[in-house]
One Martini backbone bead per residue (centre of mass of N, CA, C, O) as a GRO file, in nm:
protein
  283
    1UNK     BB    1  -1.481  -2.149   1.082
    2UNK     BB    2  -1.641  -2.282   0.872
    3UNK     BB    3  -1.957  -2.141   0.963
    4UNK     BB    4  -1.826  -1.861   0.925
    5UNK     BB    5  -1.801  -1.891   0.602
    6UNK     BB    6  -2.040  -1.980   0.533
    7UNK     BB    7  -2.192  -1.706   0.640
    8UNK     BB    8  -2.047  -1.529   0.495
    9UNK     BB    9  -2.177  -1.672   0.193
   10UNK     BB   10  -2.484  -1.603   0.258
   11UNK     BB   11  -2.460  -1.297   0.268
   12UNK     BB   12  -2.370  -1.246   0.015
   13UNK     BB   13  -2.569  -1.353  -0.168
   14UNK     BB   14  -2.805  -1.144  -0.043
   15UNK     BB   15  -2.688  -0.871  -0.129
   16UNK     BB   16  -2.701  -0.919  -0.440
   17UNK     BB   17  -3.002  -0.849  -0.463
   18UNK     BB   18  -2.970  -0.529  -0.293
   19UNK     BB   19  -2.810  -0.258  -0.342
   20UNK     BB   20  -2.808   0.035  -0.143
   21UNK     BB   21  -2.507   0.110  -0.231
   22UNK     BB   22  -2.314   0.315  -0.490
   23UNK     BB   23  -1.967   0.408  -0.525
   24UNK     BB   24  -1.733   0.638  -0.761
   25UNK     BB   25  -1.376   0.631  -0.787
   26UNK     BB   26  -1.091   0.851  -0.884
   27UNK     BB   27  -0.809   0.828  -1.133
   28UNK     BB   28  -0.616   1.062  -1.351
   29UNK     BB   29  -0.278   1.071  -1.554
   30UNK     BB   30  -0.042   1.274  -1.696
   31UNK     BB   31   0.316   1.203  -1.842
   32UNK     BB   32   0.628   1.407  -1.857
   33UNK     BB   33   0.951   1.272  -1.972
   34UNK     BB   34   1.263   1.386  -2.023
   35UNK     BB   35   1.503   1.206  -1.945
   36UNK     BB   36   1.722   1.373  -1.978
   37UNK     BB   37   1.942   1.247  -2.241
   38UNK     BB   38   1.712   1.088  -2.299
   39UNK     BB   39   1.451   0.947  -2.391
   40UNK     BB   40   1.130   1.063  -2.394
   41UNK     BB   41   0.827   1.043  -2.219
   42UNK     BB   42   0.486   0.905  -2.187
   43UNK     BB   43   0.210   0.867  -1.943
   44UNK     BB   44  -0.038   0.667  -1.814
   45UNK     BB   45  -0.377   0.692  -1.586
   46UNK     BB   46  -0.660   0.462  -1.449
   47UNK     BB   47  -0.848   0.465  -1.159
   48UNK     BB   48  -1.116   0.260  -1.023
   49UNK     BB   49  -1.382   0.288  -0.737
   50UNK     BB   50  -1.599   0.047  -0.605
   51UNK     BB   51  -1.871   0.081  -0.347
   52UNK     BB   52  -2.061  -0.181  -0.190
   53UNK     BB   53  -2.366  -0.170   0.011
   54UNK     BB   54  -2.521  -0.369   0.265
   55UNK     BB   55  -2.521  -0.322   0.513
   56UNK     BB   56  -2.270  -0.460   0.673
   57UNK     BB   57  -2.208  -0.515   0.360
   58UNK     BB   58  -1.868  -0.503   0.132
   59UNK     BB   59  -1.769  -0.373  -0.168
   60UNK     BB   60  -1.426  -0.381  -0.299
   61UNK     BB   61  -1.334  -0.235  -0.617
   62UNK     BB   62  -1.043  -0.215  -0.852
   63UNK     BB   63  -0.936  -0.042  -1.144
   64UNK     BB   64  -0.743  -0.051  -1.440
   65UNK     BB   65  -0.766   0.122  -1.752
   66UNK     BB   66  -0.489   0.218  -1.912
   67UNK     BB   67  -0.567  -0.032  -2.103
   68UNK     BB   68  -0.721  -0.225  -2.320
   69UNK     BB   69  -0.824  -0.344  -2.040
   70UNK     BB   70  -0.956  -0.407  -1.748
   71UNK     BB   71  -0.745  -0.416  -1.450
   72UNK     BB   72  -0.743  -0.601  -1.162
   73UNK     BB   73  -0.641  -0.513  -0.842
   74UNK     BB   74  -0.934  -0.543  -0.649
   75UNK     BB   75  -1.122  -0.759  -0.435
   76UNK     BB   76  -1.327  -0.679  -0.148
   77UNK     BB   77  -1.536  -0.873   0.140
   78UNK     BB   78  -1.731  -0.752   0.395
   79UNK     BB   79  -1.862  -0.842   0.730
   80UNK     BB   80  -2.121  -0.799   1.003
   81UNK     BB   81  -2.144  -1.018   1.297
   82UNK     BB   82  -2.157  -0.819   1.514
   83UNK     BB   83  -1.848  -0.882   1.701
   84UNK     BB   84  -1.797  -1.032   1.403
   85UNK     BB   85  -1.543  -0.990   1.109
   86UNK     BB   86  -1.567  -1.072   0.759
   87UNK     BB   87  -1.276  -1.124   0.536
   88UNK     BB   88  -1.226  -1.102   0.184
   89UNK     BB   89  -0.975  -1.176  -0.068
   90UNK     BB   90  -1.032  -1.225  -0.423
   91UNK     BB   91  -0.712  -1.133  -0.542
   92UNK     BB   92  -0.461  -1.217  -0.708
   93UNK     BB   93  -0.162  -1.060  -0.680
   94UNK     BB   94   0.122  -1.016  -0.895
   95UNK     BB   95   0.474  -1.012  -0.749
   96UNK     BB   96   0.604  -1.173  -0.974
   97UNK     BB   97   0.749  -1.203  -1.285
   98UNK     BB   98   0.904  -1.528  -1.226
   99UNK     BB   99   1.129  -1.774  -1.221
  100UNK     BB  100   1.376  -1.650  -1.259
  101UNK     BB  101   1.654  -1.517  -1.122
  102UNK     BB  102   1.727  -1.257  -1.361
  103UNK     BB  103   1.462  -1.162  -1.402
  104UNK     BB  104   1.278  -0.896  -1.369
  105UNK     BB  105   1.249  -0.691  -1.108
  106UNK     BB  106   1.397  -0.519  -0.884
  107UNK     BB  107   1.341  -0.701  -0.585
  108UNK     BB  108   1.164  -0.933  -0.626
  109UNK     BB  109   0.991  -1.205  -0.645
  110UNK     BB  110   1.027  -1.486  -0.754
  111UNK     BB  111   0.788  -1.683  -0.634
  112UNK     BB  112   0.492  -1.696  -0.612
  113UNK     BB  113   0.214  -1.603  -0.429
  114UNK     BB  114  -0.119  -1.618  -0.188
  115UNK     BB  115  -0.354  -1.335  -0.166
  116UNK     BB  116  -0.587  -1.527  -0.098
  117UNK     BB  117  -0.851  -1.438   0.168
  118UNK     BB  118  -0.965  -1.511   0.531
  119UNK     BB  119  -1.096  -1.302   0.776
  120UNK     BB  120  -1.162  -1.334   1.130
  121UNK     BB  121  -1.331  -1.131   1.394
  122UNK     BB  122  -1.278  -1.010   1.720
  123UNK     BB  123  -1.413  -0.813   1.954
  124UNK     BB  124  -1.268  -0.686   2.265
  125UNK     BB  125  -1.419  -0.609   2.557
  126UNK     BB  126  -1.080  -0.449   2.600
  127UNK     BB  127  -1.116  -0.200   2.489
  128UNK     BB  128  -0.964  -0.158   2.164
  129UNK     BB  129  -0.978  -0.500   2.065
  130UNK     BB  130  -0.850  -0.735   1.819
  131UNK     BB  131  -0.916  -1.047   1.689
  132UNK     BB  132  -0.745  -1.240   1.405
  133UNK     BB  133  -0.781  -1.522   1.147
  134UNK     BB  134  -0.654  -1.679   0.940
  135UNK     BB  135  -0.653  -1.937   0.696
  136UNK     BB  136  -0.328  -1.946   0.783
  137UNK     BB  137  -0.259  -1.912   1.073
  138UNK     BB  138  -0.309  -1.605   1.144
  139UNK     BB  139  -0.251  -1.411   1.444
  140UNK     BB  140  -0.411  -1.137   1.533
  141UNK     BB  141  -0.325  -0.819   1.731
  142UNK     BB  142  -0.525  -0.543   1.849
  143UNK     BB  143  -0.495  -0.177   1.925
  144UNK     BB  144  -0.585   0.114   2.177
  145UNK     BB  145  -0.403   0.247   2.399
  146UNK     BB  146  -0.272   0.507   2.520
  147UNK     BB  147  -0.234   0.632   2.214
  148UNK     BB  148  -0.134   0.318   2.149
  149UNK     BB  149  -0.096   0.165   1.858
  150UNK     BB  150  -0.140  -0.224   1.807
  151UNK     BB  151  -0.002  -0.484   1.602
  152UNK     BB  152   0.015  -0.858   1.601
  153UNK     BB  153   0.187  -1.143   1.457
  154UNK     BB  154   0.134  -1.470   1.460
  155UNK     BB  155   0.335  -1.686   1.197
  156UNK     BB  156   0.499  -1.716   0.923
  157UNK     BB  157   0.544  -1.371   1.026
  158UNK     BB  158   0.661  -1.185   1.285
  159UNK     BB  159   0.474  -0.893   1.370
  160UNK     BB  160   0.531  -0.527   1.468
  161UNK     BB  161   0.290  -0.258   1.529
  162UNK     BB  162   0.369   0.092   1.628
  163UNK     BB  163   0.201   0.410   1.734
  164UNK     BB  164   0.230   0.743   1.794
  165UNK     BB  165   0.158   1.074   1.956
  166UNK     BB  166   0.415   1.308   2.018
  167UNK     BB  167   0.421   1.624   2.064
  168UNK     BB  168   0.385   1.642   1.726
  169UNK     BB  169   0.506   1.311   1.664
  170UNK     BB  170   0.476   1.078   1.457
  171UNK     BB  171   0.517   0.724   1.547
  172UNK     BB  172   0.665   0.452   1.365
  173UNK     BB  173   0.674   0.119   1.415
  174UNK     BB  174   0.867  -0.221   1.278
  175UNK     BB  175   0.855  -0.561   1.320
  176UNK     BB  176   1.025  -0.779   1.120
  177UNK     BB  177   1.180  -1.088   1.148
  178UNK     BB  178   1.352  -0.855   1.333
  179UNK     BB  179   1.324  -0.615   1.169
  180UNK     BB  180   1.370  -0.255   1.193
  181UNK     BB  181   1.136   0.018   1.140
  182UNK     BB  182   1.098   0.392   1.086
  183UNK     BB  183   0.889   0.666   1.168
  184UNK     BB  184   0.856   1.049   1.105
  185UNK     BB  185   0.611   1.329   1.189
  186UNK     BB  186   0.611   1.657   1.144
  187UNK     BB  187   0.567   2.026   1.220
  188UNK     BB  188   0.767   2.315   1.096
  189UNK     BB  189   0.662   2.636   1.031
  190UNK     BB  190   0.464   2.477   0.805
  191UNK     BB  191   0.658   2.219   0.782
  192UNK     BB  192   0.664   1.900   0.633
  193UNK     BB  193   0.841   1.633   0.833
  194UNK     BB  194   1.006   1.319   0.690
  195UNK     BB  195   1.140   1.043   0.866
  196UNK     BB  196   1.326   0.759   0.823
  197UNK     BB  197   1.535   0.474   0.848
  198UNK     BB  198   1.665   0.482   0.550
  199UNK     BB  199   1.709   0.831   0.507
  200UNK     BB  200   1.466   0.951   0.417
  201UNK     BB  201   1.365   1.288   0.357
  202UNK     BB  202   1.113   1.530   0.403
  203UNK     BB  203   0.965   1.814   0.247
  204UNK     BB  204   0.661   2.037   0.315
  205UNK     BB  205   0.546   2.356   0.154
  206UNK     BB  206   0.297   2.596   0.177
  207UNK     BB  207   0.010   2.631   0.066
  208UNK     BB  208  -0.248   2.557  -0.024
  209UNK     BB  209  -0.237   2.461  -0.389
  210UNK     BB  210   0.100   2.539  -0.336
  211UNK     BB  211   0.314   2.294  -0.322
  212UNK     BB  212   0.631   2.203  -0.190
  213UNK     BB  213   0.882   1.927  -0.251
  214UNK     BB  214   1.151   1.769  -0.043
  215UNK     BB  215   1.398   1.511  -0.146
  216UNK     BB  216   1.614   1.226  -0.024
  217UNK     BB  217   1.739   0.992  -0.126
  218UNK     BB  218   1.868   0.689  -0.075
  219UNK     BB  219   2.058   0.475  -0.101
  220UNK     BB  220   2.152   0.137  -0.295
  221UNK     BB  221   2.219  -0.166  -0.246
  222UNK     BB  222   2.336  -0.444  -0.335
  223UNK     BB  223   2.144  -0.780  -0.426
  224UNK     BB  224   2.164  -1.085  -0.461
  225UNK     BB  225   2.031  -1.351  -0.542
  226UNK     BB  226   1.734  -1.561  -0.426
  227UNK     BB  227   1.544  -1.819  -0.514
  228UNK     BB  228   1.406  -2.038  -0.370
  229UNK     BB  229   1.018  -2.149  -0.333
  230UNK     BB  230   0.728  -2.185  -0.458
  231UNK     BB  231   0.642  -2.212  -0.132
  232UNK     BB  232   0.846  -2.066   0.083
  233UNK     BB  233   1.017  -2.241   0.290
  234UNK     BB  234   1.278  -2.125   0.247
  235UNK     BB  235   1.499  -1.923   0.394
  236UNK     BB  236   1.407  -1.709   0.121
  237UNK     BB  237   1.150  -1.844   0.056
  238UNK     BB  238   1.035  -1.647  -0.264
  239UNK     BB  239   1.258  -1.498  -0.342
  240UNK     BB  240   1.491  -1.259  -0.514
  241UNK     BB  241   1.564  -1.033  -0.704
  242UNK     BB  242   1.799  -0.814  -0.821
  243UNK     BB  243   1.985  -0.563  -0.692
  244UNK     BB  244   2.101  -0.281  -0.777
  245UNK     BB  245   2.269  -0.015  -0.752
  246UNK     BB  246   2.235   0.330  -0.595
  247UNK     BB  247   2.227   0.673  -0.602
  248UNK     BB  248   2.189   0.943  -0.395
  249UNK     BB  249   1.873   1.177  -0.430
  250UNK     BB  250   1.675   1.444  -0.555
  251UNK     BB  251   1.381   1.612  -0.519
  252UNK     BB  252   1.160   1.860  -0.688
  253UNK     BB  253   0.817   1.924  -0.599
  254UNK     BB  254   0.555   2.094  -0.762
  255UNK     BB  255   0.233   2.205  -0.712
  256UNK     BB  256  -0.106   2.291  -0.870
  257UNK     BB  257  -0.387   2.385  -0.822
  258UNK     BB  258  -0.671   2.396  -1.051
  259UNK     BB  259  -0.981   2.533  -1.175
  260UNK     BB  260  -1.052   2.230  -1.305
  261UNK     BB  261  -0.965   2.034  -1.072
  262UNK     BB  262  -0.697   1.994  -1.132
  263UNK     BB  263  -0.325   1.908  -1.127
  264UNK     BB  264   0.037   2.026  -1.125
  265UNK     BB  265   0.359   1.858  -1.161
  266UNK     BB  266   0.693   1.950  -1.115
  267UNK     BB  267   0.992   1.723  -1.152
  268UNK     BB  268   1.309   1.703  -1.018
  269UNK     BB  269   1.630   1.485  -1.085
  270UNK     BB  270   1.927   1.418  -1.009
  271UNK     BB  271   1.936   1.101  -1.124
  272UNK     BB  272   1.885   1.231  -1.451
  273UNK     BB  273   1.836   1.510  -1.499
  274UNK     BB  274   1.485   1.554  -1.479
  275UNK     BB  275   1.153   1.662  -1.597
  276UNK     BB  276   0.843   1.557  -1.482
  277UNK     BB  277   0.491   1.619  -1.583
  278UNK     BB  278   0.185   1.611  -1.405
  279UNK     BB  279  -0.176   1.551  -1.461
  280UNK     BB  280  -0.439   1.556  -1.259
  281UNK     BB  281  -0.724   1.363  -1.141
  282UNK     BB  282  -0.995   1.374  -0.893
  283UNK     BB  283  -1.343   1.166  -0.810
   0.00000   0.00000   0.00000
């Protein structure tokens, strides 16, 4: 694995002497919430994304732009060497707000984990199958075999993920750590329709530049504080910030693409009676 990585990183020093292609794409968007019975407020977002190739080698780096300076959301470096592709993830994104147990967002990790790592791949030729091991000693298995997509994790937390289209019902199925999720997606006279195991379910119809999304949100139960370990290593990990209870809600979103390039959405949400704007465009 050593010697994969050193190769992989005498790759990447040689790509960057010629890039052959490099991409940017992007989008930005502004909105108005009157905030129902609240003060409203205007948000702003722009965010931005490079992706530089040369030969089997790829750099995909994206930055949030509506801040005061650029800040990095990713870069990720992937190499194909043969039936070998190694990956590496170089961004530790920040997803706890604090060490404390009653600050920051509800429902985040309390103590931050480390999302900077190397996989390593192997094409496996039986099927589509794939062998990959990461850094952290966490062995995945993918593949698809008769139309039913799979991939097992097995390391510091065992999960198995299948999809599959049955009828014209795209299929998602996740289990992870013993609890299981999935969702439900068809169409069904025009309309696009997604129900999920939360008890959300989404309706989604119209012509091509103007369509209208029904959704409904299930409510959502408190739960207390986990404090965890910096580590990880204990029974609730890396602990959980206190999650409020919310009661249940919908909301109606119309879209209309403008002759401008741009679209406008207009959203209402029964949650707290609030309606808001907002024109993005991508480029």
């Amino acid at each position: 694995m050593k010697k994969l990585i050193a190769l992989f990183a005498t790759t990447a020093v040689a790509s960057t002497a010629a890039v052959g292609s490099v991409a940017l794409s992007g989008s930005a968007s502004v909105s108005y919430d009157d905030n129902g019975t609240f003060a409203a407020a205007t948000t702003y977002d722009a965010d931005m994304t490079i992706v530089g190739t040369a030969g089997g080698t790829t750099l995909t780096a994206s930055y949030d732009m509506d801040g005061s300076s650029l800040a990095t959301t990713a870069v990720d470096l992937s190499t194909t060497i043969g039936p070998v592709t190694i990956a590496a993830d170089m961004f530790d994104e920040v997803t706890a707000d604090s060490t404390a147990t009653t600050a920051g967002t509800a429902g985040q990790q309390v103590y931050e984990s480390t999302d900077t790592g190397v996989t390593i791949s192997l094409d496996v030729p039986v099927g589509d199958a794939t062998v990959a091991l990461d850094n952290s000693g966490n062995v995945i298995l993918s593949g698809t075999w008769s139309g039913v997509t799979l991939s097992h994790t097995v390391g510091d937390t065992t999960s198995t993920t299948a999809g599959v289209a049955l009828a014209g019902v795209d299929v998602n199925v996740t289990n992870k750590a013993g609890a299981t999720t999935w969702d439900l997606a068809t169409t069904v006279s025009g309309i696009d329709l997604t129900l999920a195991s939360t008890q959300k379910v989404t309706a989604a119809f119209g012509l091509a530049g103007n369509t209208m999304t029904v959704s409904s949100i299930p409510a959502v139960a408190a739960a207390g504080v986990s404090t965890g370990t910096s580590t990880g290593t204990s029974a609730t990990g890396y602990g959980k910030q206190l999650v409020s209870s919310v009661a249940s809600y919908s909301t109606v979103a119309i879209t209309r693409d403008l002759t401008s390039g741009a679209s406008l959405t207009a959203t209402y949400s029964t949650k707290d009676d609030s309606l808001t704007l907002k024109a993005a465009v991508t480029f």
